[in-house]
GUKOLGU-89730 format. One line per 2 residues: number of its first residue (from 0); their letters; for each residue x, y, z of N, C-alpha, C. Coordinates in Angstrom, 2 decimals, padded with zeros to 5 digits. Each point is the difference from the previous one (the first is absolute). Layout:
N
NUM = A = X:Y:Z:X:Y:Z:X:Y:Z ~ ...
***
This chain:
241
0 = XX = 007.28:-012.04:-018.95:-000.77:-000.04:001.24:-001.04:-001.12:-000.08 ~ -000.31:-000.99:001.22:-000.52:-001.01:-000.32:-001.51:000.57:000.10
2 = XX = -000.99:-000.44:-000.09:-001.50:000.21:000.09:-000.59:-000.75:001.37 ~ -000.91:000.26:000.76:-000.44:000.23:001.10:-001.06:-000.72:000.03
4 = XX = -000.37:-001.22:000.93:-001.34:-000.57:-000.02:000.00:000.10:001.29 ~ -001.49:-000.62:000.40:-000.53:-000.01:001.04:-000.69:-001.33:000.45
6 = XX = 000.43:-000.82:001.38:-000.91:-001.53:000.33:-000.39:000.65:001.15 ~ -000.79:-000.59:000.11:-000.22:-001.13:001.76:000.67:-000.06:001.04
8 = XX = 000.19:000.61:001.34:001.63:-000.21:001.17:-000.71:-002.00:-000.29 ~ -001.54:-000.38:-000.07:000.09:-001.75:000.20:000.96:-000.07:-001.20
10 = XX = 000.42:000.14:-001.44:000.20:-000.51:-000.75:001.81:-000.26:000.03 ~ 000.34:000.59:001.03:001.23:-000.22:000.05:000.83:-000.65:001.09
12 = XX = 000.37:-001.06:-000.55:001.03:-001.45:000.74:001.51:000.87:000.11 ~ 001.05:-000.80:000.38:001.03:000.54:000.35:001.27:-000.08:-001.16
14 = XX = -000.60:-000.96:-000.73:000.39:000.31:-001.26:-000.46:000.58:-001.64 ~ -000.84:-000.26:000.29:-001.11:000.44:-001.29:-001.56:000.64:000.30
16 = XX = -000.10:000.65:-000.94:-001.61:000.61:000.56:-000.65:-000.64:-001.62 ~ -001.66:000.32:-000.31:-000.71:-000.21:-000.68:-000.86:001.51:-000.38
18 = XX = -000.04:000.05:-001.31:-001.27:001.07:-000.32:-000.84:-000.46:-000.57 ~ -001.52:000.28:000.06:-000.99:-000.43:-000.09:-000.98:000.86:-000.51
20 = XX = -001.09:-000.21:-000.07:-001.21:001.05:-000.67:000.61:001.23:-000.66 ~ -000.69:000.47:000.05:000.27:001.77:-000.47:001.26:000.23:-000.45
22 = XX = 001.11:-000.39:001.11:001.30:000.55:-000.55:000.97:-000.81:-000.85 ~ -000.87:-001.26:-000.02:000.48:-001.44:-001.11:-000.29:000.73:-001.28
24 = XX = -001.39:000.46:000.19:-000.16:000.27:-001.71:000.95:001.47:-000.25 ~ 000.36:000.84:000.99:000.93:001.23:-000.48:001.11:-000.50:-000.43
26 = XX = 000.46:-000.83:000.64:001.31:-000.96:000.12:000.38:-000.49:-001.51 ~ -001.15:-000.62:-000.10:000.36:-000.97:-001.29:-000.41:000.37:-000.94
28 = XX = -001.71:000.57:-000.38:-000.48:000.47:-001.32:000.70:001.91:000.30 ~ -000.43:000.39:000.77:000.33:001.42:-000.51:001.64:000.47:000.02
30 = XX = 000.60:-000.39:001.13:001.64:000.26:-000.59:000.63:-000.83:-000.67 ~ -000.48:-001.11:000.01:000.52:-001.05:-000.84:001.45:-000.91:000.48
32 = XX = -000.22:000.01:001.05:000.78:-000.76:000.72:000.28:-001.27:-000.07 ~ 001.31:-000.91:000.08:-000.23:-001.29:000.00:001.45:-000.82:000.54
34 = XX = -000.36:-001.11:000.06:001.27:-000.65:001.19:001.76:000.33:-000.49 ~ 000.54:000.34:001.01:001.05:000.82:-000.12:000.24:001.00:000.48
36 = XX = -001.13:000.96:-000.39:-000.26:001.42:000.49:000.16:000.18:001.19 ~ 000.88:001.05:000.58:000.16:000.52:001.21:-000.69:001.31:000.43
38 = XX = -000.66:-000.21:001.08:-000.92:000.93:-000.06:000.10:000.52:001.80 ~ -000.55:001.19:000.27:-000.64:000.14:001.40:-001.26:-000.45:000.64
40 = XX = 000.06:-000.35:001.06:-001.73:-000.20:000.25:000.33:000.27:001.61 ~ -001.19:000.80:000.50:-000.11:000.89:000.64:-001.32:-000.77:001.31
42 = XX = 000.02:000.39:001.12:-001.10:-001.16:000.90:-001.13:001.31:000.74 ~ 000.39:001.49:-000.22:-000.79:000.77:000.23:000.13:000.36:001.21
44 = XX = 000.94:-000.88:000.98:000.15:000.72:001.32:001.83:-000.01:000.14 ~ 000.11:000.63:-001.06:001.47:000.41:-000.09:001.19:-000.66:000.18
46 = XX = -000.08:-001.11:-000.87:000.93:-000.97:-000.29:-000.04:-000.31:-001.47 ~ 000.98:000.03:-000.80:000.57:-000.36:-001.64:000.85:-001.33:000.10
48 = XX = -000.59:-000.20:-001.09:000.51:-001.24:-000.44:000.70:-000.18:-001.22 ~ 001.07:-000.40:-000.54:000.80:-000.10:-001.04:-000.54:-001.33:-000.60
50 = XX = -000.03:-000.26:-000.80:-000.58:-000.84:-000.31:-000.01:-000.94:-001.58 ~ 000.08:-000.66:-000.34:000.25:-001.05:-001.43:-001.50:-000.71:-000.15
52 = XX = -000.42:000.06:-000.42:-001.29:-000.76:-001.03:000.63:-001.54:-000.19 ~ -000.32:-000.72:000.49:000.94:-001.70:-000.12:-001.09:-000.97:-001.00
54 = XX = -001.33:000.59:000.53:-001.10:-001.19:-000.37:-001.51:001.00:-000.75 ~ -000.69:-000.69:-000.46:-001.41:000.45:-000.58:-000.89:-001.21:000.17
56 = XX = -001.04:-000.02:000.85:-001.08:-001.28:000.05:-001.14:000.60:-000.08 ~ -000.95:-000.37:-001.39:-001.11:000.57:-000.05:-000.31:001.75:000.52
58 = XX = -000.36:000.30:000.74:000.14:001.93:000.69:000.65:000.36:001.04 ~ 000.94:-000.75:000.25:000.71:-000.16:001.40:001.65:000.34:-001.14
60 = XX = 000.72:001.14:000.62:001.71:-000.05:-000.08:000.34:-000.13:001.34 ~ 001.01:-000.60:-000.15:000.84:-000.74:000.99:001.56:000.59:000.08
62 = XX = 000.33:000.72:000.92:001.16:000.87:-000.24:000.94:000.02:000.93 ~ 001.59:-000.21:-000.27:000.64:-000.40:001.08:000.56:001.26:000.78
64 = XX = 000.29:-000.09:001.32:000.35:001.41:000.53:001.72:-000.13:000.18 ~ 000.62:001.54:-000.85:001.30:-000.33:000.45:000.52:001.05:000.85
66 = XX = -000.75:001.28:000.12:000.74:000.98:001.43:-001.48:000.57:000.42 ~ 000.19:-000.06:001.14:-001.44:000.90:000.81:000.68:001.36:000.61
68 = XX = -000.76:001.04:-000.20:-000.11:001.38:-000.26:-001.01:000.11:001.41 ~ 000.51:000.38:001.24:-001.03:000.72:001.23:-000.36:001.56:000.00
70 = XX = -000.62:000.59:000.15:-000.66:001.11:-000.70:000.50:000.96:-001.19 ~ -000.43:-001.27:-000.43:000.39:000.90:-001.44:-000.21:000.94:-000.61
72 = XX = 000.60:000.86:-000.58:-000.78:001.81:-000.48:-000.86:000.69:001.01 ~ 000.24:-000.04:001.10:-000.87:-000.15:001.43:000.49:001.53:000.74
74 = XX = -000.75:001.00:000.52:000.70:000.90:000.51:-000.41:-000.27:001.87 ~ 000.94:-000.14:000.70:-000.04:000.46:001.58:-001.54:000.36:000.38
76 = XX = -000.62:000.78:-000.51:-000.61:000.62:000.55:-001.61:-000.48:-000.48 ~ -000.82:-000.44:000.32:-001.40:-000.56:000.21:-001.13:001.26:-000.17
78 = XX = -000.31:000.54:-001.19:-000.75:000.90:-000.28:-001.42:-000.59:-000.38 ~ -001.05:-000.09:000.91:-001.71:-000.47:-000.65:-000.80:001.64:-000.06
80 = XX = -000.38:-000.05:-000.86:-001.03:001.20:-000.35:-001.27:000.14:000.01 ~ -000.94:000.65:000.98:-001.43:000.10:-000.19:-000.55:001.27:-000.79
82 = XX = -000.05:-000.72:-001.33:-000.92:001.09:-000.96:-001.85:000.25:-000.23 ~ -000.32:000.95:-000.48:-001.17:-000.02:-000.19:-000.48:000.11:-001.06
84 = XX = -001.06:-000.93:-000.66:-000.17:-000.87:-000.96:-000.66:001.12:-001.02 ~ 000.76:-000.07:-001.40:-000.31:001.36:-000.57:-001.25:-000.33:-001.46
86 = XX = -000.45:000.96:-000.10:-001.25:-000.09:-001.11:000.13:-000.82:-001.43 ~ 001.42:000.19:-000.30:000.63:-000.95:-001.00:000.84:-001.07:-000.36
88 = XX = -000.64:-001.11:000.13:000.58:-001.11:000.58:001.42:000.16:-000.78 ~ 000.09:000.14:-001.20:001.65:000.15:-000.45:000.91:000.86:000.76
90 = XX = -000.25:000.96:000.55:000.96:000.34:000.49:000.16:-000.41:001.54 ~ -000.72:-000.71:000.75:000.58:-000.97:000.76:000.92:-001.14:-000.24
92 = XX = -000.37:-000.76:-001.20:000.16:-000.38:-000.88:002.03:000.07:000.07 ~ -000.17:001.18:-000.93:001.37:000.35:000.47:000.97:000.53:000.78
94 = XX = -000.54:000.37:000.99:000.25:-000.04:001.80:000.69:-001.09:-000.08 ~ -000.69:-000.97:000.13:000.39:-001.23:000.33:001.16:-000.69:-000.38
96 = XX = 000.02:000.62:-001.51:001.27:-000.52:-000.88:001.05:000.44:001.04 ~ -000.06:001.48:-000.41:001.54:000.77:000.49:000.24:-000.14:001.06
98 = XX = -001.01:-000.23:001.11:000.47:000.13:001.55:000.39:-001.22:-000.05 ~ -000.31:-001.22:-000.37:000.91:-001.38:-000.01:001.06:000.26:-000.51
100 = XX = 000.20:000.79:-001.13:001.82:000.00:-000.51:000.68:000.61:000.87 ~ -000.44:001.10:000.87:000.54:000.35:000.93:000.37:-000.41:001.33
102 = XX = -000.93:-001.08:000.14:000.68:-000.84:001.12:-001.12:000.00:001.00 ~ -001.36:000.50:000.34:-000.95:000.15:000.70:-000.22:-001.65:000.68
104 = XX = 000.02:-000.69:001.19:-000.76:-001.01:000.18:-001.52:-000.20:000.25 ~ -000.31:001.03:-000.22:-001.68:-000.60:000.01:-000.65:001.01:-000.12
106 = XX = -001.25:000.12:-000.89:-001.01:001.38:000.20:-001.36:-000.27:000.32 ~ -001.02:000.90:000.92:-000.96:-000.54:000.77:-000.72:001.34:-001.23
108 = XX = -001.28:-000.67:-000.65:-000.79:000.85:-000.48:-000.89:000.36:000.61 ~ 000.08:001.46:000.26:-001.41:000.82:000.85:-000.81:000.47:-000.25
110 = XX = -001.24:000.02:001.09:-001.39:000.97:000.13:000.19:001.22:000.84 ~ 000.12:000.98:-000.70:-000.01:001.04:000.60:-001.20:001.01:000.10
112 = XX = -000.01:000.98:000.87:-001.50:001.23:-000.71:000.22:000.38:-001.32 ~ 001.27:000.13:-000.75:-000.30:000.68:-001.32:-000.05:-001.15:-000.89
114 = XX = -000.03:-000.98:000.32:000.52:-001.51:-001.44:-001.65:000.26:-000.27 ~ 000.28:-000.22:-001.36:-001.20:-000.44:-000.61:000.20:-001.22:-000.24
116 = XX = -001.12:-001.26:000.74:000.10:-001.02:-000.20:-000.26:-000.92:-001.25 ~ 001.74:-001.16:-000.04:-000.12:-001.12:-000.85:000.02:-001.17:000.17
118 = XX = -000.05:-000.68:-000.54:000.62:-001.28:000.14:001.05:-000.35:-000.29 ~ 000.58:-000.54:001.07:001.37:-000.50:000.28:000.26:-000.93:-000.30
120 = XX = 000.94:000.22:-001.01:000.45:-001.21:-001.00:001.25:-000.48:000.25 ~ -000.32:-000.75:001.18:001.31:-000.50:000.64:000.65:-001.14:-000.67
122 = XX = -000.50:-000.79:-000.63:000.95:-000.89:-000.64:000.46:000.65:-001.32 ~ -000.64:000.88:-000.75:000.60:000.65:-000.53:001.23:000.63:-000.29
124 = XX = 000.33:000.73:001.59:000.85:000.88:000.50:001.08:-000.82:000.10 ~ -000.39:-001.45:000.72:001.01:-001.02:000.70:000.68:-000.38:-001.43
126 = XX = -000.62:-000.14:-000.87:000.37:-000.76:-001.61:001.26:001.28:-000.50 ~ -000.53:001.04:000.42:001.01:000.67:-000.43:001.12:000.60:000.46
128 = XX = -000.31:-000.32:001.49:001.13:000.36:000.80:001.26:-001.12:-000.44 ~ -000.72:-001.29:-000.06:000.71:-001.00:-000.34:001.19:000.22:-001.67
130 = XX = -000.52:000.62:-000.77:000.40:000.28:-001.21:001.57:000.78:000.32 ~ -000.76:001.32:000.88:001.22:000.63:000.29:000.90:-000.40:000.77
132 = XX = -000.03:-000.56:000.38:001.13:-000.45:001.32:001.04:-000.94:-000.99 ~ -000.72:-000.94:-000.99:001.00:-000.94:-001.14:000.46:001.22:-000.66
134 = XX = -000.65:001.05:-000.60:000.42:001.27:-000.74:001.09:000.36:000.33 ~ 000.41:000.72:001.17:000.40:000.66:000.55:001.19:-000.83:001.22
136 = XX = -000.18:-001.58:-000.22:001.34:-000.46:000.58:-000.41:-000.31:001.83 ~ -001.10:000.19:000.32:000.11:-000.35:001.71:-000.65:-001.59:000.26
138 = XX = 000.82:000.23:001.21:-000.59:-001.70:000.10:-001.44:-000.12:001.08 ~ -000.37:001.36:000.48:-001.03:000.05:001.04:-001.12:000.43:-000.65
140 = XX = -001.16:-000.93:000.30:-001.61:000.68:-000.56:-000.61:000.69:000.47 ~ -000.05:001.49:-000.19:-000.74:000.79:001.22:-001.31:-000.69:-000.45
142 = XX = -001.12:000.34:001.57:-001.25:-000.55:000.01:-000.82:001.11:000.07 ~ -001.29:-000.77:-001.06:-000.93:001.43:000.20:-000.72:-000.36:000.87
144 = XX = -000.27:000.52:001.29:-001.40:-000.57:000.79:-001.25:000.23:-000.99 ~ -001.07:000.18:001.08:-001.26:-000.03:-000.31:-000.40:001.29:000.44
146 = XX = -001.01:000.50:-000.29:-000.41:001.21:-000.42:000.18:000.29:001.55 ~ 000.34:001.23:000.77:-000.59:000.39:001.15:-000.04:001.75:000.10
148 = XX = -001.18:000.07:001.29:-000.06:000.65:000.14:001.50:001.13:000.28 ~ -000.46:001.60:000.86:000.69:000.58:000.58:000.33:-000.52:001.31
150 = XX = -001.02:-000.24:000.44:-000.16:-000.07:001.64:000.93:-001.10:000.06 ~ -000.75:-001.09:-000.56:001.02:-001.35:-000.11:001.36:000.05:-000.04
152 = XX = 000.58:000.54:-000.68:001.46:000.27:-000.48:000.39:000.95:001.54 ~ -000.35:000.74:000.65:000.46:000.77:000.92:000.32:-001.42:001.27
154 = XX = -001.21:-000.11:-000.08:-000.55:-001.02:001.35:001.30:-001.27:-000.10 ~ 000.10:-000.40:-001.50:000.61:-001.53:-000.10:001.70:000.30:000.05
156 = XX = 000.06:001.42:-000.51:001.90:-000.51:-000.61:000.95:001.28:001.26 ~ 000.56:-000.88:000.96:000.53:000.54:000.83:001.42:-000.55:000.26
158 = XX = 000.35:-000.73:-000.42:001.46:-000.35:000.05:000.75:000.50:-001.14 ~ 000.40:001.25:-000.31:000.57:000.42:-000.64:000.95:000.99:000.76
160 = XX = 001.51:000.21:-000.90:000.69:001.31:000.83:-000.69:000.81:-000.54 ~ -000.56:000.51:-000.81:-000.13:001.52:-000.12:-001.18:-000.48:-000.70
162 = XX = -001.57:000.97:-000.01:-001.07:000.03:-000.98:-000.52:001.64:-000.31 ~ 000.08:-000.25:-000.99:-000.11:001.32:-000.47:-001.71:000.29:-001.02
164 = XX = -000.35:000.96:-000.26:-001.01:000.62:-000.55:000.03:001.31:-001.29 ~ 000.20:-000.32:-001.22:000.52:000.97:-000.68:-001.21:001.31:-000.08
166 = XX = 000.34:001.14:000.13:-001.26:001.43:000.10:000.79:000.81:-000.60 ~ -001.22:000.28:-000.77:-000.02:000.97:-001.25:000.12:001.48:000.70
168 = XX = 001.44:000.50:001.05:-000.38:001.07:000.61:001.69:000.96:-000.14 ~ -000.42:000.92:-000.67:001.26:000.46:-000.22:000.42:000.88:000.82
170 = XX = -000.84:000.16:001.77:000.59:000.39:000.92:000.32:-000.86:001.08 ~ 000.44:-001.40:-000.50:000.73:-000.78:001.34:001.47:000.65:-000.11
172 = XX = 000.40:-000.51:000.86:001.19:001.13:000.48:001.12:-001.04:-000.31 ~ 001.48:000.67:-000.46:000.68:-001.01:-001.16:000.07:-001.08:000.68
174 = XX = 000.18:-000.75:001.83:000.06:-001.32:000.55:-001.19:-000.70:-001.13 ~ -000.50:000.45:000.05:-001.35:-000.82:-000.45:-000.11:-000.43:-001.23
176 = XX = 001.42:000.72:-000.97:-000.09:-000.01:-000.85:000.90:-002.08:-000.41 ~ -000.64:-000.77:-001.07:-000.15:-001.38:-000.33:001.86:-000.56:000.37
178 = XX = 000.66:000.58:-000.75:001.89:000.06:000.04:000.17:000.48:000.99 ~ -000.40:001.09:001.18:000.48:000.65:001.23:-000.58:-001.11:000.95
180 = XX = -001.00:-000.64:-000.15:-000.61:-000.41:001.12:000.61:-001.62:000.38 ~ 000.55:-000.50:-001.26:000.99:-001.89:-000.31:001.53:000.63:-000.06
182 = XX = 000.52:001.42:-000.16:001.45:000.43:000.17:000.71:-000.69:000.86 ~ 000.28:-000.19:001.28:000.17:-000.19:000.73:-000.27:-001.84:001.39
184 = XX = -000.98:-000.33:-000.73:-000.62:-001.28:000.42:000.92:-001.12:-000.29 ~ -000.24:-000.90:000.62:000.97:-001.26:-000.57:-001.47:-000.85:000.16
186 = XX = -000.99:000.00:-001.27:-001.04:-000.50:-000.11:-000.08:-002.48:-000.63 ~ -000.46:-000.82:000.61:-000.29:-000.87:-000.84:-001.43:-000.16:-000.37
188 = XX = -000.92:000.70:000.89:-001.35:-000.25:-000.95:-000.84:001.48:000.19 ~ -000.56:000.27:-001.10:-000.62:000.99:-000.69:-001.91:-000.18:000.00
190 = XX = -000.64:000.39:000.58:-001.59:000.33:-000.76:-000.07:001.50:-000.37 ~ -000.65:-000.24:-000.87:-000.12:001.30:-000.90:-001.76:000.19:-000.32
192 = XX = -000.75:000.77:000.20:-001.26:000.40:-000.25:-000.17:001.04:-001.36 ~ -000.59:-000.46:-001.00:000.16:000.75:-001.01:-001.70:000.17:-001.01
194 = XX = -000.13:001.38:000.32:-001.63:000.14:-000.15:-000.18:000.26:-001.72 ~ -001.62:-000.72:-000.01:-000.27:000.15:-001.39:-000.35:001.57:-000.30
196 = XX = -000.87:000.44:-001.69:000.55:000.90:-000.43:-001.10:000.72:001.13 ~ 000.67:001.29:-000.11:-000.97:001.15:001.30:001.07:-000.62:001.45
198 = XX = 000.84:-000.55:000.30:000.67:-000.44:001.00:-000.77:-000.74:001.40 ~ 000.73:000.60:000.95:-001.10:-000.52:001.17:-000.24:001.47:000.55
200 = XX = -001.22:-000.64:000.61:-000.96:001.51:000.64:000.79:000.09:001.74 ~ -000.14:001.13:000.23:000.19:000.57:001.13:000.01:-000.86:001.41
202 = XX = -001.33:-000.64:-000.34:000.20:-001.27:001.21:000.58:-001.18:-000.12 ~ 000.08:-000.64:-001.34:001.05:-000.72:000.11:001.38:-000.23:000.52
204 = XX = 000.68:001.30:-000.45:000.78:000.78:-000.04:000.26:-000.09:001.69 ~ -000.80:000.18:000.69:000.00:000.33:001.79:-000.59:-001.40:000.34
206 = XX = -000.22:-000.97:-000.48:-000.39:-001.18:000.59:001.68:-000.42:000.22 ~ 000.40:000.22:-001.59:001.47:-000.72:000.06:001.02:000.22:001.11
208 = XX = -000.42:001.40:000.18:001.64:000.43:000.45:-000.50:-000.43:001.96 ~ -001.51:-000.41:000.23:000.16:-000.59:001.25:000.08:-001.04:000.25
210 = XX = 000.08:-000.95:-001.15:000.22:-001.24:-000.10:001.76:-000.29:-000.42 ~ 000.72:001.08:000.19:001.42:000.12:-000.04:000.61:000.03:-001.64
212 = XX = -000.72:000.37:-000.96:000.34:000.31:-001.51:000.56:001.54:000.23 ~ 001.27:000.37:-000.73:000.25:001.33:-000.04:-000.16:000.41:-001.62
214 = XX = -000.81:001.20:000.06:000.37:000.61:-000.88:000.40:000.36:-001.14 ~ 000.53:-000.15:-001.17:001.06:000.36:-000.78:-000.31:000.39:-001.43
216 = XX = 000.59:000.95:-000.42:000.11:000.77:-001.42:000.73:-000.53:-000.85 ~ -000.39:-000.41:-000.98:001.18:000.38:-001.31:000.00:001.04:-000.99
218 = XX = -000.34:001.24:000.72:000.25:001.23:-000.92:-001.21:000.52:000.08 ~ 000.51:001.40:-000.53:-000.86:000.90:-000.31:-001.17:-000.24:-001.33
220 = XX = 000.13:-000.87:-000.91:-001.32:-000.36:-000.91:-000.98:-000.84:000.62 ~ -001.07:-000.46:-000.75:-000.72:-000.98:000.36:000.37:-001.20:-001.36
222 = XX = 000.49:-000.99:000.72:-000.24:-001.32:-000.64:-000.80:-000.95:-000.49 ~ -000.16:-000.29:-000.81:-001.00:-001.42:-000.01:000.31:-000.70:000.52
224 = XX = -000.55:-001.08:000.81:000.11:-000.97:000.58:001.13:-001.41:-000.31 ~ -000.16:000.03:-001.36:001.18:-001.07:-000.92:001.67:000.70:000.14
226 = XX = -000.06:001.42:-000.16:001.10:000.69:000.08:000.42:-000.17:001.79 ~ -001.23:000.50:000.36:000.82:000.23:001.69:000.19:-001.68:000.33
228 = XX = -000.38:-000.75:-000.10:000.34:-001.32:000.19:001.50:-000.30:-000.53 ~ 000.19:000.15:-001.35:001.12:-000.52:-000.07:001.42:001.35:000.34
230 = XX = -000.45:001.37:000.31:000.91:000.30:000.88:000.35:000.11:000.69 ~ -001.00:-000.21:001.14:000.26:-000.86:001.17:001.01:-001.45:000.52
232 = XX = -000.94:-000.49:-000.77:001.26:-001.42:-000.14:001.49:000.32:-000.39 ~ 000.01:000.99:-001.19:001.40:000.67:-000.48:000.67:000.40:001.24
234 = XX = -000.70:000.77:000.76:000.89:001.12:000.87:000.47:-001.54:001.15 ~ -000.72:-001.27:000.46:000.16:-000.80:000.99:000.86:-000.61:-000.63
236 = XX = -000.15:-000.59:-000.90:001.22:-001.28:-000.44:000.89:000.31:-000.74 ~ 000.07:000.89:-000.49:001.21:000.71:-000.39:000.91:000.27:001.17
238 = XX = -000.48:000.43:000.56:001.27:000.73:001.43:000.47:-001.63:001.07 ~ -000.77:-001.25:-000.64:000.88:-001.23:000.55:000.34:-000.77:-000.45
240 = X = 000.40:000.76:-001.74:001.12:-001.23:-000.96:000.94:000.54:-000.22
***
C-alpha cells in the first residue's frame, strides 16, 4: 500500500505537483522517501494523486502525476458536526482523530450553557485532522471552524437535508430513535449537534427543534461526548458505503 501525502490544490500543474514545508520534511526526513518512490498525495478537497518523486531541489519534491483519483475514500454523504467543547482538551483531541477516519467533513466547536470554557485550539485540531485523513486513506480535509456559539450554529447552518440534535432522553419515541430517524432518507448532507459533558439543557434542546433540528437518541445509556460523536458518524456513513 503506497503512503499518503498531502499539497496545496496551488501546488498542482497538470502534470506534476510539488511538496513543500511541513510535508517535505515528512516526505523526506521522516519516511524517508526519495526519487523513484511512488507515492499518494492527496489536495484535501477530494482528489488523489498517484504519483512518482522525479526530482529533489533544496525543500521542494517535485512529483510526477500518473492517475488522478476524484473522491477518493469519499462517502456520498456530507456529514459536519457541531460539538461542544469538552473540559479535556485530549479527548477532543481525539474526537477529532476518529471522526476524520470516519469521514466527517467539518466540525464546528461549541459554546454551550453546560461547556466549561477553553481555548480553542484550532490549528491544533486542523494539524490533526490533517494526520488522519493521510492515516486513514481520504483525500478530503474536514475543516475545523472557529469556535461558535449555540445561537450561531442554529442561526448560520440551514442548508442541510436533515439536522439533527442528539438528547440524552430515553423517552423519545423509537422515530426519534438516531438509525429509525436516517432508515429511510435518501440523505447527502448531515448537521449533527452534539453536546458537551452534562449534554444540552432543556432550552437548547427547544431552541433547536424551532430552528428545524430534530431530536435524536442513541440509546438508552448516557455517552460521552467522544463516544456519541463517533457513533453517530458510525450510524451516518456507514449506511452510505
Amino acid at each position: 500500500m503506497l503512503d499518503y501525502f498531502y499539497t496545496l490544490p496551488q501546488n498542482i500543474k497538470s502534470d506534476h505537483l510539488i511538496i513543500d514545508n511541513d510535508e517535505f520534511n515528512h516526505l523526506i526526513h521522516v519516511m524517508r522517501k526519495k526519487v523513484g518512490d511512488q507515492i499518494i498525495v492527496v489536495n484535501g478537497q477530494g482528489t488523489a494523486y498517484e504519483a512518482q518523486i522525479s526530482d529533489v531541489i533544496k525543500k521542494t519534491a517535485i512529483c510526477s502525476i500518473s492517475t488522478i483519483i476524484q473522491d477518493h475514500n469519499e462517502s456520498e454523504l456530507d456529514v459536519v458536526l457541531g460539538v461542544g467543547i469538552l473540559k479535556n482538551p485530549a479527548k477532543f483531541d481525539f474526537l477529532v482523530e476518529k471522526v476524520t477516519e470516519l469521514g466527517v467533513k467539518g466540525i464546528i466547536p461549541l459554546l454551550t450553557e453546560r461547556t466549561i470554557p477553553q481555548k480553542a485550539k484550532i490549528d491544533r485540531w486542523q494539524k490533526l485532522a490533517l494526520a488522519a485523513m493521510k492515516q486513514c486513506g481520504r483525500s478530503f480535509l474536514p475543516h475545523i471552524h472557529q469556535l461558535s456559539t449555540f445561537n450561531d450554529v442554529l442561526n448560520f447552518h440551514k442548508d442541510f437535508d436533515s439536522k439533527f440534535i442528539l438528547h440524552i432522553n430515553p423517552e423519545l419515541p423509537l422515530e426519534r430513535n438516531f438509525n429509525e430517524a436516517i432508515k429511510y432518507q435518501k440523505l447527502k448532507s448531515v448537521f449533527v449537534l452534539i453536546g458537551p459533558e452534562g449534554g444540552f439543557s432543556e432550552q437548547e434542546i427547544e431552541r433547536s427543534k424551532a430552528n428545524g433540528f430534530t431530536p435524536v437518541s442513541l440509546g438508552i445509556r448516557r455517552l460521552r461526548t467522544e463516544t456519541a460523536a463517533i457513533a453517530a458518524c458510525s450510524v451516518l456513513l456507514t449506511s452510505t458505503e
